[in-house]
VMD Tcl script that draws the C-alpha trace (Angstrom):
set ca {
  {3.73 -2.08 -15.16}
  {7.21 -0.13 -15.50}
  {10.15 -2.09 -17.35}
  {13.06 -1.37 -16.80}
  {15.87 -3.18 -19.46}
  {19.33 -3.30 -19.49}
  {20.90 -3.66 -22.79}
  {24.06 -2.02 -24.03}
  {23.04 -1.89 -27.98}
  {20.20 0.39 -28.92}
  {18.94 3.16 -31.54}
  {20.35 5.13 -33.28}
  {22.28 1.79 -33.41}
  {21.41 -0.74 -36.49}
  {22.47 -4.05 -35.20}
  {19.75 -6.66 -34.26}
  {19.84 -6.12 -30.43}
  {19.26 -2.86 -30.96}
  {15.97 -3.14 -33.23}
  {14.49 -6.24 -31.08}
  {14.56 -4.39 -28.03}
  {13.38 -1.21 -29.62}
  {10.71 -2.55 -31.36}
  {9.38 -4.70 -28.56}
  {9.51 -2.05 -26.02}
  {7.65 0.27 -28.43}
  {4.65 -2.41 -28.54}
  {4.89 -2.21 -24.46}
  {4.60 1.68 -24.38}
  {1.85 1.70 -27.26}
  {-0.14 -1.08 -24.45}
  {-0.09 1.42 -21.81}
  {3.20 0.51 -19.60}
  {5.81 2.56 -18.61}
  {9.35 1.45 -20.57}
  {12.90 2.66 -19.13}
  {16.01 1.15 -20.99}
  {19.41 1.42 -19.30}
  {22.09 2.01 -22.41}
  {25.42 3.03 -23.30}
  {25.93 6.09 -26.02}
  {25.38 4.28 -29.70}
  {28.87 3.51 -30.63}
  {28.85 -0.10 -32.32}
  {30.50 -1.35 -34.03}
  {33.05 0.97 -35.18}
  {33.55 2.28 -31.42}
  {32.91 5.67 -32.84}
  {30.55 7.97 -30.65}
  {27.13 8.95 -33.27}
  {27.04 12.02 -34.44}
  {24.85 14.51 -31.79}
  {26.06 12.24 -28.16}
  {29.17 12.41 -25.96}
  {30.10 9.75 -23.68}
  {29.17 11.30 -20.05}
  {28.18 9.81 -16.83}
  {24.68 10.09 -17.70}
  {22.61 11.44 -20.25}
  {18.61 11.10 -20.77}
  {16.51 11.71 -23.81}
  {12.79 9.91 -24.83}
  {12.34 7.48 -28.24}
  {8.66 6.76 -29.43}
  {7.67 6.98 -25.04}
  {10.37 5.03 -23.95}
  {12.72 6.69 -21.42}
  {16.23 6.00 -22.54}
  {18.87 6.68 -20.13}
  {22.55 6.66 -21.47}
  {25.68 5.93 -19.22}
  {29.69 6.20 -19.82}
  {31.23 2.97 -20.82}
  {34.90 1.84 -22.49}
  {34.55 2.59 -25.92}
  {36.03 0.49 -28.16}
  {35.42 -1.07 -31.91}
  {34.09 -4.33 -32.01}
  {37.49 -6.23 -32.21}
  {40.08 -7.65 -29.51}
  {38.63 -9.69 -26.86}
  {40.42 -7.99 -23.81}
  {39.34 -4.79 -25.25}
  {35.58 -5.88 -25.81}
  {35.18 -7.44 -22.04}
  {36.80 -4.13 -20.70}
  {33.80 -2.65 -22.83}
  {31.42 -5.05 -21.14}
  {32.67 -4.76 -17.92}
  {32.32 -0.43 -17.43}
  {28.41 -0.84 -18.97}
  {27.89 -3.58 -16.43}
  {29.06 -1.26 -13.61}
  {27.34 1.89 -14.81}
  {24.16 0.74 -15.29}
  {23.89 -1.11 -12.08}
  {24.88 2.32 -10.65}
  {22.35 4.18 -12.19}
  {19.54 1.66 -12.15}
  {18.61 2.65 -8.56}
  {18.02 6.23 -9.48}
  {14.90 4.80 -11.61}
  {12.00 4.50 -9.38}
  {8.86 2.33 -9.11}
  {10.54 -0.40 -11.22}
  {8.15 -4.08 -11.05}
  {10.76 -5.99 -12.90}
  {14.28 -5.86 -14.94}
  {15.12 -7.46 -17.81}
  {19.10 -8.00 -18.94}
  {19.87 -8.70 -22.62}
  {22.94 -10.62 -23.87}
  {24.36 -11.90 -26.62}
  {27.38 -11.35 -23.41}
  {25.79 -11.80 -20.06}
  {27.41 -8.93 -18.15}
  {24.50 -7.43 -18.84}
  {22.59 -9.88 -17.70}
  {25.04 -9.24 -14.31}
  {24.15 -6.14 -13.99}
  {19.75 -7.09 -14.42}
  {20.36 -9.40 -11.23}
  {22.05 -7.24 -9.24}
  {19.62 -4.60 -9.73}
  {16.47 -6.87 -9.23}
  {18.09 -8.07 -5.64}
  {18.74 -4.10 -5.16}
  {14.93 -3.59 -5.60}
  {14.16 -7.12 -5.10}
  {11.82 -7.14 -8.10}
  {11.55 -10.29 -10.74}
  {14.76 -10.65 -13.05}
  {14.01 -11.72 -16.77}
  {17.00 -12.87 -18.11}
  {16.73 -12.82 -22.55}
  {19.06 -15.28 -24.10}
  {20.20 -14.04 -27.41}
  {23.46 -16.22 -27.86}
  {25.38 -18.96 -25.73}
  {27.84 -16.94 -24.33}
  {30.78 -17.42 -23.38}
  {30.68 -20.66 -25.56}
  {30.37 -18.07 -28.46}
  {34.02 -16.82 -28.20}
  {35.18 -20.57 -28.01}
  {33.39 -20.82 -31.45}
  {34.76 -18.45 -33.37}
  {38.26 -19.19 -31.92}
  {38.63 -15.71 -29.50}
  {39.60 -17.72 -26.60}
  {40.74 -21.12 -25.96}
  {39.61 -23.52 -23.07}
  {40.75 -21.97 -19.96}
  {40.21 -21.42 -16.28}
  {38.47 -17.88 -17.26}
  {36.29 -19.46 -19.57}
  {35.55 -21.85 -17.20}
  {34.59 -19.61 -14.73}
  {32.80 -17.59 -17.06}
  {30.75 -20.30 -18.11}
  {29.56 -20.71 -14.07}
  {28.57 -17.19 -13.87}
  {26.79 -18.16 -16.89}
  {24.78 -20.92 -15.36}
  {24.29 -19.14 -11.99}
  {22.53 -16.26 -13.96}
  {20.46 -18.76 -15.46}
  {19.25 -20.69 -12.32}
  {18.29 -16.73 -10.58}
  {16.69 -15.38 -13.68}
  {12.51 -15.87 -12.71}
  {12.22 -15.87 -16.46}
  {14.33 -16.71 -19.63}
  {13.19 -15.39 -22.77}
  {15.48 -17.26 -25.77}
  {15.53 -16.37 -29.12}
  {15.35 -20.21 -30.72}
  {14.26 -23.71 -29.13}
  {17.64 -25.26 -29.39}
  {18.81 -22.61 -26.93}
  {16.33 -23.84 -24.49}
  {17.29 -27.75 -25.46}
  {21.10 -26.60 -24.74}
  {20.37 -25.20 -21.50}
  {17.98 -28.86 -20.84}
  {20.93 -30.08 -21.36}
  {23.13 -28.38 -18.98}
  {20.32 -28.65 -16.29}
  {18.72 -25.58 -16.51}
  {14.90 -25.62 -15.03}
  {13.19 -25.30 -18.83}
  {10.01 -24.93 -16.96}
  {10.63 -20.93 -16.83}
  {12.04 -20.91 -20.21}
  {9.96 -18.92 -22.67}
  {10.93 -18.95 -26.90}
  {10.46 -15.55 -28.42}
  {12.09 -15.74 -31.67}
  {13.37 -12.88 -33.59}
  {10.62 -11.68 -36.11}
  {10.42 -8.35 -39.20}
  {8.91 -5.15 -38.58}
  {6.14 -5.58 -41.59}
  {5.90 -1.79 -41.69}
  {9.65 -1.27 -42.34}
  {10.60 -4.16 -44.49}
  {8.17 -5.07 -47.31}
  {8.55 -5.44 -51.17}
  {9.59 -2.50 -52.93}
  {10.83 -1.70 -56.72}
  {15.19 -1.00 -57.00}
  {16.23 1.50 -55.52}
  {17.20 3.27 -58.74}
  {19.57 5.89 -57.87}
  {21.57 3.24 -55.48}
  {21.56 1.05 -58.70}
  {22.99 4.06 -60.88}
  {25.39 5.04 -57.85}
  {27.13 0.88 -57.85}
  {26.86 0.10 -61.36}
  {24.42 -2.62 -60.87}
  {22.60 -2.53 -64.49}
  {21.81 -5.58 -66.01}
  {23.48 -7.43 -63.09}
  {22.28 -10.09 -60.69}
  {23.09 -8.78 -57.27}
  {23.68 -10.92 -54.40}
  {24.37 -9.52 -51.26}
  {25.28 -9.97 -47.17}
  {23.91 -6.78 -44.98}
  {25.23 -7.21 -41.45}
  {28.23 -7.44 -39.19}
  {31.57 -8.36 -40.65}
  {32.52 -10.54 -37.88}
  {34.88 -13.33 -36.93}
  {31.32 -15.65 -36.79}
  {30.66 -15.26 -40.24}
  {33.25 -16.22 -42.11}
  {32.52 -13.60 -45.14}
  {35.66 -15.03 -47.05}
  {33.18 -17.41 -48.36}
  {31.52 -14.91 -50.35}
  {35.11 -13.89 -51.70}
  {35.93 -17.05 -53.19}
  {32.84 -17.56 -54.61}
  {33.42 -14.14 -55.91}
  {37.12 -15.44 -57.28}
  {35.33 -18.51 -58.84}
  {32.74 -16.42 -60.92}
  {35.31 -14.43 -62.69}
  {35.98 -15.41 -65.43}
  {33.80 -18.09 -65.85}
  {30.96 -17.80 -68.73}
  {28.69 -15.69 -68.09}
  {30.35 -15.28 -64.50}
  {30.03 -10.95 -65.05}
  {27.04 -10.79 -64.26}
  {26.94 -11.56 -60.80}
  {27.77 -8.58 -58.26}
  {27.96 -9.02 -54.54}
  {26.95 -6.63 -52.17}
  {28.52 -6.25 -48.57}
  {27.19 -3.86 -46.52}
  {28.20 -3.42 -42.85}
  {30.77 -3.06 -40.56}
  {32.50 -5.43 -38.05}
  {35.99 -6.48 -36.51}
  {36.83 -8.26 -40.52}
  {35.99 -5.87 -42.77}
  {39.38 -4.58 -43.16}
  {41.18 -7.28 -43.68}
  {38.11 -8.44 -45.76}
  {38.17 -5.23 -48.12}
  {42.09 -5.64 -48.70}
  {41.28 -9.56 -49.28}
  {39.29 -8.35 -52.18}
  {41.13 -5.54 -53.57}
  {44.67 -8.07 -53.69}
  {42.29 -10.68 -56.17}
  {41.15 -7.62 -58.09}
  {37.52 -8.38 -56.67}
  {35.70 -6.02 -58.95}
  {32.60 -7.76 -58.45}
  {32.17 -7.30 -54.92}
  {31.26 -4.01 -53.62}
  {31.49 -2.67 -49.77}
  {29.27 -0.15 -48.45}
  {29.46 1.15 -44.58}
  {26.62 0.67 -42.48}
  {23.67 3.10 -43.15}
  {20.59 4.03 -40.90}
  {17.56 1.81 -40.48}
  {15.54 4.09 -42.96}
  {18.58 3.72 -45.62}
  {19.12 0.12 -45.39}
  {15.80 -0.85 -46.65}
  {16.69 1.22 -50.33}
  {19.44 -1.80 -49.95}
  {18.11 -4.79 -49.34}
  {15.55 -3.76 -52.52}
  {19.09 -4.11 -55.06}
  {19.04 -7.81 -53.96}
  {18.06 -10.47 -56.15}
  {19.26 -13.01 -53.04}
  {20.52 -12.32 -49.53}
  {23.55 -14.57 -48.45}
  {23.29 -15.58 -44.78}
  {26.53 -17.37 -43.61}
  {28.11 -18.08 -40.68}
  {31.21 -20.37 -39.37}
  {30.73 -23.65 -39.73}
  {30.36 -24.73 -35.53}
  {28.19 -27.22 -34.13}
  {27.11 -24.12 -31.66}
  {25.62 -21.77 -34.41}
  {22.67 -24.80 -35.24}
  {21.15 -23.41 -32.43}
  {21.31 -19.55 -34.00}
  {18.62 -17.88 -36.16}
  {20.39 -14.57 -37.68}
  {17.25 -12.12 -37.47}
  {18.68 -10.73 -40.70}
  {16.69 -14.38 -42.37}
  {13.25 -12.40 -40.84}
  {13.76 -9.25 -43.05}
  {14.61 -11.37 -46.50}
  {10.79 -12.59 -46.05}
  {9.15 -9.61 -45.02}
  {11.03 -8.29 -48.46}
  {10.19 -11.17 -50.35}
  {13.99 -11.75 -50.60}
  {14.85 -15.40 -51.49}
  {17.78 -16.36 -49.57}
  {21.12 -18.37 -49.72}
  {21.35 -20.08 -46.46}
  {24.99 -21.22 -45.16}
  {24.02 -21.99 -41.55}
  {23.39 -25.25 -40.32}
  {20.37 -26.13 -37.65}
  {17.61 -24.35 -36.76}
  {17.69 -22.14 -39.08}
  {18.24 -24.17 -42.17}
  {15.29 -26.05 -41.04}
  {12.84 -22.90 -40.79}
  {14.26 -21.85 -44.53}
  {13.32 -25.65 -45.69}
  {10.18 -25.68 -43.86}
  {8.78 -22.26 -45.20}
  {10.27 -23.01 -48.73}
  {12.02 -19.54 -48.48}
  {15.12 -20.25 -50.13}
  {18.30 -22.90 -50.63}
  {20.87 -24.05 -48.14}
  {24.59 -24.48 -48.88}
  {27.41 -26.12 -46.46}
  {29.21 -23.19 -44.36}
  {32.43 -22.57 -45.62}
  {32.07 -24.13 -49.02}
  {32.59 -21.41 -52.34}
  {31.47 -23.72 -54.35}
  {28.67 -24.86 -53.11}
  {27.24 -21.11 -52.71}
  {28.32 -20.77 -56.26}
  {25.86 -23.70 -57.24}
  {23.29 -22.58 -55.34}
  {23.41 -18.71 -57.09}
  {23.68 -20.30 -60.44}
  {20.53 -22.32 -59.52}
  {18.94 -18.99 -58.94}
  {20.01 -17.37 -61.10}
  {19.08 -19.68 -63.57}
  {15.62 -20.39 -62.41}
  {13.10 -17.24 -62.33}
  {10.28 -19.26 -61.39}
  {12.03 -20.86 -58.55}
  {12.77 -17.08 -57.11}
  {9.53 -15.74 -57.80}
  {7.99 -19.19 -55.47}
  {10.69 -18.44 -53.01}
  {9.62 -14.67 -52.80}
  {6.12 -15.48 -52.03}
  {6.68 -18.00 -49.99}
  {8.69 -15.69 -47.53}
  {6.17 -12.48 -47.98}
  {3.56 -15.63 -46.84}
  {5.79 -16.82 -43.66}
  {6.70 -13.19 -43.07}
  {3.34 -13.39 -40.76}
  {4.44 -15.73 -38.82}
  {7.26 -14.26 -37.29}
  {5.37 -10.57 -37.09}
  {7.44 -8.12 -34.52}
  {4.52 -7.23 -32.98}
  {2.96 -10.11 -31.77}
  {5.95 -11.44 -30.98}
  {6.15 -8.73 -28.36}
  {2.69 -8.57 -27.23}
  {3.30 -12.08 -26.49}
  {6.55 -11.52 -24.39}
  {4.72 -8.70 -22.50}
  {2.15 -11.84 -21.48}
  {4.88 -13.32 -20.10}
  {6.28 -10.11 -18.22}
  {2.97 -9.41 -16.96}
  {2.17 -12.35 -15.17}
  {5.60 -12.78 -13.70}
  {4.50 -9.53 -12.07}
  {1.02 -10.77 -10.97}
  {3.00 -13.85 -9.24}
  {5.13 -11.65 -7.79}
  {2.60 -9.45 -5.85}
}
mol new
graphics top color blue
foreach p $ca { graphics top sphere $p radius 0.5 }
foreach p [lrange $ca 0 end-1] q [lrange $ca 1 end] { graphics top cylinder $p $q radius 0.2 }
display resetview
């Protein structure tokens, strides 16, 4: 079987498109099929060409078997809606321009979280009239109504039909979490060719490992109890939160001894980094983003992860894949999203869940750890135990089931 997927985040790229659709279409190569991905040059999310690529037309190279074919899109940094759709729009045009120059194709898969992507996958499968597997990764456009980017409007509107048409021609849907396939139920959607692949943790990459103790030399973390946040610093998630718990710590008894770590880049950092340095935020430490390889010596300085995002009825149907790593590093974790993913983390027994939004109640919640080394050393081996659950490889073998007999139909 050849693959051919559309995404427009991939390696060298960190972010967790980027490693799902890697690491899945490595799994595919390794079983004997023939992988080509349709990309943009890795750029995200400061809109900064990598190091070693140039934005051209077209430009080919091969990852771990998989052919990787990179076309010219609108560059921009992950901030400004106009400026982001513009982004959207060139990779949607490019790569359904170059698609037909790859050969022999039996289906196409198109990757959100934004469905011009997915635009792009259908026009190519009625191109080569070929199956069209559309993977649902986030509900957008109702994403940018979440997080306050756009109001209700007769764009959105119609963006939200394109939406639904893509759904109804996609052969297949592959979501990330079961509420995504209750939402789309719910908006009429035939669930009967919905599939649930959730996001899972490459064991081989992310496992328990002693502090990393030149990184803990390099931030002054001696002695100190380090929380931390590794991911983007977008408008979703609402990283004040971790400032003001931050703002609430110092001072208080003992309160020094907590450092938190934020490590990443996104359209908020900025403001986020002069937010901190106008309270005098010595506690809380930025660091860019760093290669897959380097981010691992990271996650081993944390005592706790913080996952947080906005508090919106439309992220209890999100899982941040970022909650998959913490097990696989027996990382007990500080949960601030609501839904589906508060009920995996109370389910496994992984870690504790605060309110989005709420300082304080974070602040009680690291205190409890803090306090409690029993209760983190249950929590760690509870998520090293659940971490085999949600294995990256399985999780793909069992996609590629899916992919294969949508073929088989097909013939």
């Amino acid at each position: 079987m050849h693959i051919l997927f559309l995404t427009d985040n991939f390696p060298p790229e960190v972010n967790a498109p980027a490693s799902r659709t890697f690491e899945h279409c490595c799994e595919w190569v390794k079983a004997g099929h023939k992988v080509t991905v349709v990309t943009c040059v890795p750029n995200f999310p400061k809109g900064k060409v990598f190091d070693g690529y140039r934005n051209r037309l077209w430009q080919q190279e091969e990852m771990a078997g998989i052919r990787v074919i990179r076309v010219w899109s609108y560059i921009t940094a992950n901030e400004g809606f106009a400026r982001r759709v513009a982004d959207y729009i060139s990779y949607m045009v490019t790569a359904t321009l170059a698609a037909p120059f790859v050969r022999g194709v039996d289906l196409v898969i198109g990757t959100s979280p934004q469905f011009f992507t997915a635009c792009a996958a259908y026009t190519v499968s009625r191109l080569k009239r070929i199956p069209f597997v559309f993977e649902l990764r986030d509900l957008w456009p109702e994403s940018i109504r979440a997080v306050g980017a756009m109001k209700q409007s007769a764009v959105l509107i119609w963006l939200e039909r394109v939406e639904l048409f893509l759904y109804r021609k996609a052969a297949l849907i592959v979501s990330v979490t079961n509420s995504f396939r209750e939402n789309l139920a719910a908006r009429g959607v035939n669930t009967s060719k919905v599939r649930v692949i959730t996001n899972g943790v490459d064991s081989t990459r992310f496992q328990p490992r002693a502090r990393d103790e030149e990184l803990v030399r390099h931030h002054g973390l001696e002695g100190k109890f380090v929380t931390g946040y590794i991911g983007t610093h977008g408008m979703a998630h609402a990283l004040e939160t971790i400032l003001d718990a931050a703002e609430r710590f110092r001072g208080s008894p003992g309160g020094d001894v907590f450092r938190f770590l934020l490590l990443g880049d996104g359209a908020s950092k900025a403001e986020l980094m002069a937010q901190a340095r106008a309270r005098g935020l010595n506690s809380v430490i930025f660091v860019d983003t760093v290669s897959k390889d380097e981010v691992v010596r990271y996650w081993s300085l944390l005592d706790t992860s913080i996952i947080h995002l906005r508090k919106s009825e439309l992220f209890h149907s999100v899982i941040p894949s970022k909650l998959f790593e913490c097990m696989g590093m027996g990382i007990p974790v500080l949960l601030g999203v609501e839904g589906e993913a508060a009920g995996i983390v109370e389910r496994e027994d992984i870690g504790l869940v605060f309110e989005p939004e709420d300082a304080e109640a974070l602040c009680r919640r690291l205190d409890e750890l803090f306090a409690d080394k029993d209760l983190r050393q249950r929590l760690s081996r509870n998520g090293l135990k659940a971490a085999g659950r949600y294995d990256r490889n399985a999780l793909a073998t069992e996609m590629l089931g899916y992919l294969d007999n949508l073929v088989s139909r097909a013939d």
